[in-house]
N, C-alpha and C positions, 0 to 999 in steps of 0.2 A: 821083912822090912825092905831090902834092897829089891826084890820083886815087886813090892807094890809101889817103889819109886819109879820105878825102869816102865812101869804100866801106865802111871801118870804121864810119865812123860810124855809117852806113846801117844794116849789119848790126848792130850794137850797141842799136838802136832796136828795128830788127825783135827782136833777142831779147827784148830787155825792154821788151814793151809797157808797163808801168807808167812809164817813165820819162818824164816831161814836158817840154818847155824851157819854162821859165818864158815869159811875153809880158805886155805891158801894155797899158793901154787908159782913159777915160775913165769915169771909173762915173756913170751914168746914173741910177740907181736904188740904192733902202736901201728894201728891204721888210721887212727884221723888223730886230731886232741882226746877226744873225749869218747873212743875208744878202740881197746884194747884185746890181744888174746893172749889167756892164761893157761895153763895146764892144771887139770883140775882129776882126779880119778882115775888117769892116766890116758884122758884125753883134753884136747881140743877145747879151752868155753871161750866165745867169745862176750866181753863184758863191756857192757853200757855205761859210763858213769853215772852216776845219779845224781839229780838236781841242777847239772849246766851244760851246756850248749857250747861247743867252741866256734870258732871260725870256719866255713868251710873251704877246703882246696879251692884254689885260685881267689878267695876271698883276704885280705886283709888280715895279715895273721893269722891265716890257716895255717902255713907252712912251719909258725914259729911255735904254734899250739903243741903240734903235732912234734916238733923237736925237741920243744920243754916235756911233754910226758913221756920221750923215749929215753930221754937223758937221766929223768923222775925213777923210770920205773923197770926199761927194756933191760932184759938177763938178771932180775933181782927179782926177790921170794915177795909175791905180794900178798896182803891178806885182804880176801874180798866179801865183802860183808853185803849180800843180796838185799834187793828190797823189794823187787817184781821184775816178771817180765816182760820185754816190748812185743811190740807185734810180729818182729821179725826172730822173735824167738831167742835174741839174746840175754842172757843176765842182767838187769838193774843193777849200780852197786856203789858203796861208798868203797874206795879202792885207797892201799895204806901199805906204805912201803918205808923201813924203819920208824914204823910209829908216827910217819908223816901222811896227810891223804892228803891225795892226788885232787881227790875234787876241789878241793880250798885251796889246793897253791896255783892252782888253773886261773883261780877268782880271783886270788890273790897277787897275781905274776901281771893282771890285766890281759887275759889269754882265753877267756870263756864268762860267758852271761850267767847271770843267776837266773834258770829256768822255771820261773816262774810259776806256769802252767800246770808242771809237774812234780813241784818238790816246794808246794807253800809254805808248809811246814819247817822251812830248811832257814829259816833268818839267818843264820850266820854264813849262809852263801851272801843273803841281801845285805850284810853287813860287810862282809868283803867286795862285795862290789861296788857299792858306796865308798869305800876307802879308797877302792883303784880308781876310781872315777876321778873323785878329788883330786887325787894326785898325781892324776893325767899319765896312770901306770899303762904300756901295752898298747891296747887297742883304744882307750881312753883319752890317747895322748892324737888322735884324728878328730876330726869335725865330724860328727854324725856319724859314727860306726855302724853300720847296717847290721841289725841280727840276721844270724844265721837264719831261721826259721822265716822271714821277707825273702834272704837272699835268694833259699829254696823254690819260695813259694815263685818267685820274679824269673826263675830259670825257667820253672815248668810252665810260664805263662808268657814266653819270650817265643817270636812270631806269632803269636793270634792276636795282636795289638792291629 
């Protein structure tokens, strides 16, 4: 019996490569808001949050992004729950430190975008930002906050005007 569970399993994975087990690990590292590096298998994973966008360095609340998720999370056991990976080969991840995740108090704090593009499915990021918005939490509490994803785009397109 317990063989032909251990087999399902198996088979179950193999069908659905998208599927992760969650694992946890040490975060070592806060290089922006919205992410981070963990120690995972006794190396190195660098992890993308999943579902929001924070402010970028030199942007508006980059600096505070990135102070709120190191104070959240930096020398504490996170548990990182995969969902894909980007292009640059990082981890995707809802990231969770005493039972709190980091992606929703990012949204929550007024410190990061509900990313749209990439996490439709995720309403209670658009429900947390709808809150911070209202209540003029963070980066909400400015006239027109430029996302990230413009700011980007406006860098790489700065002198060929």
């Amino acid at each position: 019996m317990r063989k032909t569970a251990i087999a399902l399993i198996g088979l179950a994975l193999l069908t659905f490569p998208g599927i992760t087990l969650a694992w946890s690990g040490k975060v070592i590292a806060v290089h922006d808001g919205d992410t981070i590096s963990v120690m995972h298998s006794g190396r190195v994973e660098k992890v993308r949050l999943f579902g929001i966008d924070c402010p970028e360095r030199g942007q508006d609340f980059g600096t505070r992004a990135k102070e709120f998720a190191a104070d959240f999370a930096f020398g504490k056991i996170a548990e990182v729950s995969p969902v894909d990976r980007d292009q640059y080969g990082r981890t995707v991840a809802w990231v969770s430190v005493e039972g709190k995740s980091l992606n929703k108090e990012l949204v929550k704090a007024g410190l990061a975008w509900w990313y749209r593009r990439h996490a439709e499915d995720a309403i209670e990021l658009m429900d947390l930002e709808c809150e911070a918005r209202k209540n003029k939490v963070g980066l909400w509490s400015r006239p027109n906050p430029v996302p990230p994803w413009k700011f980007r785009r406006n860098k790489r397109h700065e002198g060929y005007d």
